[in-house]
DOKOLTOR-522574 format. One record per residue (C-alpha): residue number from 0; residue in three letters; x, y, z. Coordinates in nm, 2 decimals, m for minus. Example, Ala and Ser with C-alpha at 12.3 -4.5 7.8 and 13.67 -1.06 7.14 Angstrom:
2
{num = 0&residuo = ALA&u = 1.23&v = m0.45&w = 0.78}
{num = 1&residuo = SER&u = 1.37&v = m0.11&w = 0.71}
// end
This chain:
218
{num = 0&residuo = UNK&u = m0.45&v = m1.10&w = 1.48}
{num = 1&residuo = UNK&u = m0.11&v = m0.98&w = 1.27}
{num = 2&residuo = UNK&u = m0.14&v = m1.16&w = 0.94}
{num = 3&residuo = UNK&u = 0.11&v = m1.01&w = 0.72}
{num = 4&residuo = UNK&u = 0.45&v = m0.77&w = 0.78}
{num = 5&residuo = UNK&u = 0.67&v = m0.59&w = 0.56}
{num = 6&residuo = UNK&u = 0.96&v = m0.30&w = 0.60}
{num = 7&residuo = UNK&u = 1.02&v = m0.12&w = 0.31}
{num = 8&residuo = UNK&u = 1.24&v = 0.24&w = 0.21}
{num = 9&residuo = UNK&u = 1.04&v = 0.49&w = 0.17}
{num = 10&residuo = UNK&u = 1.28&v = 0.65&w = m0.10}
{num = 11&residuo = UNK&u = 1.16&v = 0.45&w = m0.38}
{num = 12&residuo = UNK&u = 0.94&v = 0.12&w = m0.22}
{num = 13&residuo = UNK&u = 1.22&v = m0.08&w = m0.19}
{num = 14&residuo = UNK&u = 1.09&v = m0.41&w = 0.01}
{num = 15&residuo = UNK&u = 1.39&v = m0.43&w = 0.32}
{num = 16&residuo = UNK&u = 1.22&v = m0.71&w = 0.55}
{num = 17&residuo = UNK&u = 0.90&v = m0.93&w = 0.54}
{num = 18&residuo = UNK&u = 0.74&v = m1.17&w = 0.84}
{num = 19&residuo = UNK&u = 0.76&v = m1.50&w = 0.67}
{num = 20&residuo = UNK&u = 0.45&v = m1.67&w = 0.65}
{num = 21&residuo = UNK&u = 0.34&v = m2.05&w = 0.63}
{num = 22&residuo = UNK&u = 0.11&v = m2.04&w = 0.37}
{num = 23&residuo = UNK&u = m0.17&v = m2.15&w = 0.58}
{num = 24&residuo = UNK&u = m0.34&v = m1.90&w = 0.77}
{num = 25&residuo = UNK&u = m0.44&v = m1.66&w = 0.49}
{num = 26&residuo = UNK&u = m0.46&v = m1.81&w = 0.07}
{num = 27&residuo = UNK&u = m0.52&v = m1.44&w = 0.01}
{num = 28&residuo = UNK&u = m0.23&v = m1.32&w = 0.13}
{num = 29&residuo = UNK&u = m0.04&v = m1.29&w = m0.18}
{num = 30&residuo = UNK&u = m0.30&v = m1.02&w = m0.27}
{num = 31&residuo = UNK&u = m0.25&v = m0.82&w = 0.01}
{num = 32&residuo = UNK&u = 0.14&v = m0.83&w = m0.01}
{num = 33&residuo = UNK&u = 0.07&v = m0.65&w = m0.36}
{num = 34&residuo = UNK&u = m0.15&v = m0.44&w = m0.22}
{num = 35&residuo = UNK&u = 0.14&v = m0.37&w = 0.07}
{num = 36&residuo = UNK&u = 0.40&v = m0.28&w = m0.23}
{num = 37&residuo = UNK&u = 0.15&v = m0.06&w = m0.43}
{num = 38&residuo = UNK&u = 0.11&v = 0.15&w = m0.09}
{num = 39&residuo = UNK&u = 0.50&v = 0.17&w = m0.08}
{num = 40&residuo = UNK&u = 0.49&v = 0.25&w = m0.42}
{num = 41&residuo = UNK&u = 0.21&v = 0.52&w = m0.34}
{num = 42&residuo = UNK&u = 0.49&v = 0.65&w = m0.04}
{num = 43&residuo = UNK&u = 0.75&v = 0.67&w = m0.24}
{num = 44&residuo = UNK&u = 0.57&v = 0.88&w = m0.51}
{num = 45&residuo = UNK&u = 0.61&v = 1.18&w = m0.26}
{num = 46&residuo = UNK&u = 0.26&v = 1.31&w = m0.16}
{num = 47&residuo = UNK&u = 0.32&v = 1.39&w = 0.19}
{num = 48&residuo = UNK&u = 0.14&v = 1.09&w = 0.39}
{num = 49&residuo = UNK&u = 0.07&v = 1.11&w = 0.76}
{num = 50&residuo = UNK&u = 0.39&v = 0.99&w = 0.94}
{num = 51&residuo = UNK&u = 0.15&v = 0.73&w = 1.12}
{num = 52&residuo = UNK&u = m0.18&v = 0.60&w = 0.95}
{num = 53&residuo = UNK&u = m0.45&v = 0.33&w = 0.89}
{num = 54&residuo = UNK&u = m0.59&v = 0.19&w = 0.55}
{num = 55&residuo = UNK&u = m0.92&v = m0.05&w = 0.55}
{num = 56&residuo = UNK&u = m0.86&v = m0.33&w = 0.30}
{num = 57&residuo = UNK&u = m1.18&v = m0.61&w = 0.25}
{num = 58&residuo = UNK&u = m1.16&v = m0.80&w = 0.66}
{num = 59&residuo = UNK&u = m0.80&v = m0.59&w = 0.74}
{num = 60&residuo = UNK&u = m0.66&v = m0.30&w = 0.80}
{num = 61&residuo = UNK&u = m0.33&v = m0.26&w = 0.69}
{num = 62&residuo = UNK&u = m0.15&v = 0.00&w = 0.99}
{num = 63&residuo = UNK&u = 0.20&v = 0.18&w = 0.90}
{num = 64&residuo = UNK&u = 0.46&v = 0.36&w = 1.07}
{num = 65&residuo = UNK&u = 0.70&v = 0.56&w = 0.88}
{num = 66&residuo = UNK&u = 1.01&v = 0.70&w = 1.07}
{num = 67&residuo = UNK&u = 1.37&v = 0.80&w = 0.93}
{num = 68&residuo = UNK&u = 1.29&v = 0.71&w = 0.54}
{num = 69&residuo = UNK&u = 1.15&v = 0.39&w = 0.67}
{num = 70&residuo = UNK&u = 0.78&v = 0.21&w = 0.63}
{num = 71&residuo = UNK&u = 0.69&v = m0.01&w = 0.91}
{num = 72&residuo = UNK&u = 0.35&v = m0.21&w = 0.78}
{num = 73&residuo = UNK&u = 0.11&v = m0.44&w = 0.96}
{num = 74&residuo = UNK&u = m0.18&v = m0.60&w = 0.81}
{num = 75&residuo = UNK&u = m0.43&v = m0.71&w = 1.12}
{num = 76&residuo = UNK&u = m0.76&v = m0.85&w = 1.14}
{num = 77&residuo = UNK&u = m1.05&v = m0.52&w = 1.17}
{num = 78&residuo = UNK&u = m1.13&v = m0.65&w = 1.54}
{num = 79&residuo = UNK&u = m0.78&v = m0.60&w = 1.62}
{num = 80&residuo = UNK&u = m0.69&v = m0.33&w = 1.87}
{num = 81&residuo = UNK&u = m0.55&v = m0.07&w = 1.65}
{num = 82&residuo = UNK&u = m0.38&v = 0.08&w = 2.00}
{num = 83&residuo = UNK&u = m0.17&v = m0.31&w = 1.97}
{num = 84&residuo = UNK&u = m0.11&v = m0.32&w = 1.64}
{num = 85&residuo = UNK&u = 0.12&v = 0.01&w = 1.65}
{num = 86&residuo = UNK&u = 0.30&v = m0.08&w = 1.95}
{num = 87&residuo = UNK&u = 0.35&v = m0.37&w = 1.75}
{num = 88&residuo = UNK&u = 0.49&v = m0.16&w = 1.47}
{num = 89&residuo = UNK&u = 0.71&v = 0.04&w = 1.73}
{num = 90&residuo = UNK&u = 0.88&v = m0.28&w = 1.86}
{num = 91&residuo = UNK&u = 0.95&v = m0.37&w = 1.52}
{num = 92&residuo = UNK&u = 1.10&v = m0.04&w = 1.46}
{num = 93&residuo = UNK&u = 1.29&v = 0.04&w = 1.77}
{num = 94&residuo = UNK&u = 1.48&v = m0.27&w = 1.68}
{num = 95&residuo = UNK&u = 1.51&v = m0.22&w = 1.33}
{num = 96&residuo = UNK&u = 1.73&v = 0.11&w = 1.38}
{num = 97&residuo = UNK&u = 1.95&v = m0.02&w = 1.66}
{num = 98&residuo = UNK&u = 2.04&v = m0.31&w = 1.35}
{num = 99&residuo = UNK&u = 2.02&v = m0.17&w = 1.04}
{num = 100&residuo = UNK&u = 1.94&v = 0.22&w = 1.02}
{num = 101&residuo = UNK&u = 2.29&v = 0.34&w = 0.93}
{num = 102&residuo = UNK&u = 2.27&v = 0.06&w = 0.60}
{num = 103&residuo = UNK&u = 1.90&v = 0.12&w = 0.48}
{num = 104&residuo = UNK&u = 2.01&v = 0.45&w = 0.23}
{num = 105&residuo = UNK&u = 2.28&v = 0.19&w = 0.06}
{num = 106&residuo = UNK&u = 2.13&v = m0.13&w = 0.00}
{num = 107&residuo = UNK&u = 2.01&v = m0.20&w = m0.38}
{num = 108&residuo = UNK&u = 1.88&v = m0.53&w = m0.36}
{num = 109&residuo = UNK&u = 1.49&v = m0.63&w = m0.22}
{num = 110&residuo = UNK&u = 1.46&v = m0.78&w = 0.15}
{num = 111&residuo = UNK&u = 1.87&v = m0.74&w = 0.22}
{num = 112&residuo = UNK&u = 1.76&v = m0.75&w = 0.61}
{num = 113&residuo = UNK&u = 1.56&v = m1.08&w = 0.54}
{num = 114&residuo = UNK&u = 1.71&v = m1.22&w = 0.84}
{num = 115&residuo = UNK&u = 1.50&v = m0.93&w = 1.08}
{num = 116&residuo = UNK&u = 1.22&v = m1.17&w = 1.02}
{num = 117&residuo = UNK&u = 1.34&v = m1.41&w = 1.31}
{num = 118&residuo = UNK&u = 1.24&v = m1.07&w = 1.51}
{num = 119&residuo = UNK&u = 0.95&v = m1.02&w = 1.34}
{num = 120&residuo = UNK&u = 0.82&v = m1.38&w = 1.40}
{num = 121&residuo = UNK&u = 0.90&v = m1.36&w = 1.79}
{num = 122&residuo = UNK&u = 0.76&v = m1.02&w = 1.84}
{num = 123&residuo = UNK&u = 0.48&v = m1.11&w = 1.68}
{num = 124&residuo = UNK&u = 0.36&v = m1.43&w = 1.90}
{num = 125&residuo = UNK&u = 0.36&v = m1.23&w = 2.21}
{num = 126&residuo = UNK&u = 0.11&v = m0.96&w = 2.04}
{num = 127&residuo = UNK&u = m0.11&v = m1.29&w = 1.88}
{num = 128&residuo = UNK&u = m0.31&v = m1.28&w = 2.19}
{num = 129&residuo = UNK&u = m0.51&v = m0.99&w = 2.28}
{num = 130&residuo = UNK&u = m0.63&v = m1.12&w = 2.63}
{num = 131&residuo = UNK&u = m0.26&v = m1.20&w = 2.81}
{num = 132&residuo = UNK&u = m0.15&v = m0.97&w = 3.05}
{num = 133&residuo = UNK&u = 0.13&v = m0.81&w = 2.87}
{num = 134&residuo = UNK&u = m0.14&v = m0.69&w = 2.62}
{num = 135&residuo = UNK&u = m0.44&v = m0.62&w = 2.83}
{num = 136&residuo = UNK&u = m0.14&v = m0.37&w = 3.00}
{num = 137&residuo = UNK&u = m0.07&v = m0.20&w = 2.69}
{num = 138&residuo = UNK&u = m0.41&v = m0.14&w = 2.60}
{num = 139&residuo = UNK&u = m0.44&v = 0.03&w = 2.94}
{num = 140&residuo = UNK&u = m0.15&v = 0.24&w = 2.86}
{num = 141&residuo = UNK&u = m0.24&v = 0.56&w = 2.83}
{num = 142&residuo = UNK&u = 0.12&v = 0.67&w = 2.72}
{num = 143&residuo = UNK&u = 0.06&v = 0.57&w = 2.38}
{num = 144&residuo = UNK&u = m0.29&v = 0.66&w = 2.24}
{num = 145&residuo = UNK&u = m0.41&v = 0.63&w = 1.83}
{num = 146&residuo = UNK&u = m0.73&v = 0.82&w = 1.85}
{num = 147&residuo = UNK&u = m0.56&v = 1.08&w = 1.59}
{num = 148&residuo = UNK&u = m0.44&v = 0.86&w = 1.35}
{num = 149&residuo = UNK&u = m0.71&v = 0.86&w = 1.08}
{num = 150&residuo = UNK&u = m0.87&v = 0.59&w = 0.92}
{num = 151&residuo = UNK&u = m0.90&v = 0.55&w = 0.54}
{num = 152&residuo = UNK&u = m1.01&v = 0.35&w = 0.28}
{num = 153&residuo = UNK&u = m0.70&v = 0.19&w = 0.07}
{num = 154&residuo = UNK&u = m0.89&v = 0.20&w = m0.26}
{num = 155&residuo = UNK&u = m0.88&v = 0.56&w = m0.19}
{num = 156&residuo = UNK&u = m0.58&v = 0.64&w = m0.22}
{num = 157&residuo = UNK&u = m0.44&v = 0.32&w = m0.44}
{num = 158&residuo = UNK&u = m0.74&v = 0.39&w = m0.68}
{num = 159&residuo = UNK&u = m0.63&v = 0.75&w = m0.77}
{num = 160&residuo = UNK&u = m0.31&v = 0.56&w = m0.87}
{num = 161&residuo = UNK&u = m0.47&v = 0.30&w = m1.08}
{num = 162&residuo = UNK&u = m0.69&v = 0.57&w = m1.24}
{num = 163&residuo = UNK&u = m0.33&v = 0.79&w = m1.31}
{num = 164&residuo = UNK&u = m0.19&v = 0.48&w = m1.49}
{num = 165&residuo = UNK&u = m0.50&v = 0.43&w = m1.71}
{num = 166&residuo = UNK&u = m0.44&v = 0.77&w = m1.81}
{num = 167&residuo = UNK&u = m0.13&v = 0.73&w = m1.90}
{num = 168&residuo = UNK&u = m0.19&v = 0.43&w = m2.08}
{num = 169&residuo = UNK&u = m0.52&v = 0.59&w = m2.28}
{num = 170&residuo = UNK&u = m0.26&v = 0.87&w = m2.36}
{num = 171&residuo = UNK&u = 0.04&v = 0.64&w = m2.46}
{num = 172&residuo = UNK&u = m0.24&v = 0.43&w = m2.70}
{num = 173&residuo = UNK&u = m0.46&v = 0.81&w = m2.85}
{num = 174&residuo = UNK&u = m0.05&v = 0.90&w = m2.88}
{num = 175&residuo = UNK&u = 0.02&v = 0.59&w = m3.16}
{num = 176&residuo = UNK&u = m0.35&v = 0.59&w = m3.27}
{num = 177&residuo = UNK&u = m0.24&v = 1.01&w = m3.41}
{num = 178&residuo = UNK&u = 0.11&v = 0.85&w = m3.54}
{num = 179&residuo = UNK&u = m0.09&v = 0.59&w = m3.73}
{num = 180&residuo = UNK&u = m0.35&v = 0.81&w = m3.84}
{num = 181&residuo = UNK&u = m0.10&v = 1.09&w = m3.93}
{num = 182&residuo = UNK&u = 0.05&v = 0.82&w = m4.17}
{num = 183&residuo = UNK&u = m0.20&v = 0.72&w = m4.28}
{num = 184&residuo = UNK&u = m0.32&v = 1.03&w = m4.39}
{num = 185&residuo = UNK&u = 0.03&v = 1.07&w = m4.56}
{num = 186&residuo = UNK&u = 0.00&v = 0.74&w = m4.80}
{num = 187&residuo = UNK&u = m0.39&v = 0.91&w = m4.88}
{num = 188&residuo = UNK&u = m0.24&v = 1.17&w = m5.02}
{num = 189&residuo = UNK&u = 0.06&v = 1.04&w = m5.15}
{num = 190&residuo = UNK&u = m0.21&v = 0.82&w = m5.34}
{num = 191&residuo = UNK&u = m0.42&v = 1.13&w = m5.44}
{num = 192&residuo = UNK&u = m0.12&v = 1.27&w = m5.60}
{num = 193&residuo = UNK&u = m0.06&v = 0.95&w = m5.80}
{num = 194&residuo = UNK&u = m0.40&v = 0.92&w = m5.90}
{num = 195&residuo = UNK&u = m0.43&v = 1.28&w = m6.03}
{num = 196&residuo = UNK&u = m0.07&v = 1.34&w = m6.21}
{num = 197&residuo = UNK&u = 0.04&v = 0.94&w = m6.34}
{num = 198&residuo = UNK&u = m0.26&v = 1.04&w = m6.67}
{num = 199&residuo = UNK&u = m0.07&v = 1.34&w = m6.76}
{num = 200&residuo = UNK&u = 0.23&v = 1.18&w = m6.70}
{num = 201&residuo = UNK&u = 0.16&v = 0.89&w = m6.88}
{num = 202&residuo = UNK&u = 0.03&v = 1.10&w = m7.22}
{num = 203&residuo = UNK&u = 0.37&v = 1.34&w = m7.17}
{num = 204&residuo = UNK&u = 0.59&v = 1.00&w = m7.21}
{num = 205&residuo = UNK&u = 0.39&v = 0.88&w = m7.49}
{num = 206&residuo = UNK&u = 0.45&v = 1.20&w = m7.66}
{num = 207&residuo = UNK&u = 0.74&v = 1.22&w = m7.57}
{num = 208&residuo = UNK&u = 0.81&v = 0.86&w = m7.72}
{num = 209&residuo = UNK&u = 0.60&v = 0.93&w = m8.05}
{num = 210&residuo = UNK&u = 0.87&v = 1.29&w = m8.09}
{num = 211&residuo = UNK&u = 1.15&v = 1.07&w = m8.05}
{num = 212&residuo = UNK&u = 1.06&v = 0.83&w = m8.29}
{num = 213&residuo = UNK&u = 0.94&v = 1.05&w = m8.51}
{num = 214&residuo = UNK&u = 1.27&v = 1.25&w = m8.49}
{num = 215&residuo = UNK&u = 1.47&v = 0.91&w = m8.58}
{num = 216&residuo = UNK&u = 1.21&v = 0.79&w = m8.86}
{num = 217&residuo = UNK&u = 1.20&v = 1.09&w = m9.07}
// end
């Protein structure tokens, strides 16, 4: 069963279009619509992702389509037919260009094609069923076969990602742990200096002092 689907650029993860949900069928589902954006994210980053793949996530596998700078994402149920779930995805696409292709590279603001979801929602009850006609036809098809597209993990990839950003961030903190210590380190020795010159400072003045009064009092 499709549970969750989101369009997004591929240029920089910019959500265009998400299948409204009710709420009811998945309390999860806010988790996995992060998860969704951190695989756009992962997209957009530029490391040359299959055009078409798969990604395993707890009881779903989320199932993408990426075509003209576009992400086309479905998150099904694992006992889905993976063969449906990208015809699915090429519906939603096909129609997706014919509307909106020539505005995707100038919008700036999130889901500005929010009303595709009236699509998305009708598309998506004829492919609820996996035992109508219509379907049982398309898995029959032989014109359209996913035995290539491969099959991953998405802690795989989003995991390198995670481990990237605590990097950065154990860099970023050893970075101002070395400016604290480095001043630190100045105020020790500017206390070092104090401690070892303020004597001889102090019995120069009072000589000093004692030759001025002297030269005054005799």
């Amino acid at each position: 069963m499709v549970k969750l689907t989101m369009i997004a650029r591929v240029t920089d993860g910019l959500p265009l279009a998400e299948g409204l949900d009710d709420g009811r069928e998945q309390k999860d589902l806010e988790f996995y619509k992060q998860q969704a954006k951190s695989l756009f994210k992962k997209l957009s980053q530029g490391q040359h992702e299959p055009s078409r793949m798969s990604y395993e996530t707890g009881p779903f596998v989320f199932h993408y389509i990426i075509e003209a700078r576009v992400c086309y994402l479905t998150m099904c149920d694992r006992s889905y037919p993976k063969k449906l779930a990208f015809q699915y995805l090429e519906e939603l696409k096909n129609e997706f260009e014919k509307l909106y292709q020539s505005q995707v590279e100038t919008v700036a603001r999130p889901y500005a094609f929010i009303k595709f979801d009236t699509f998305i929602q009708k598309t998506r009850k004829l492919y609820l069923d996996t035992r109508t006609q219509r379907n049982l036809a398309k898995l029959n098809d032989d014109l359209y076969e996913v035995q290539q597209i491969m099959t991953r993990n998405v802690q795989e990839v989003l995991g390198v990602g995670e481990k990237l950003d605590q990097v950065s961030q154990m860099s970023s903190r050893l970075s101002s742990e070395s400016r604290k210590y480095a001043d630190k380190a100045k105020d020790l020795s500017r206390q070092a200096f104090i401690k070892k010159w303020a004597p001889v400072a102090i019995v120069l003045g009072v000589v000093f002092v004692l030759l001025w009064m002297r030269r005054y009092i005799w």
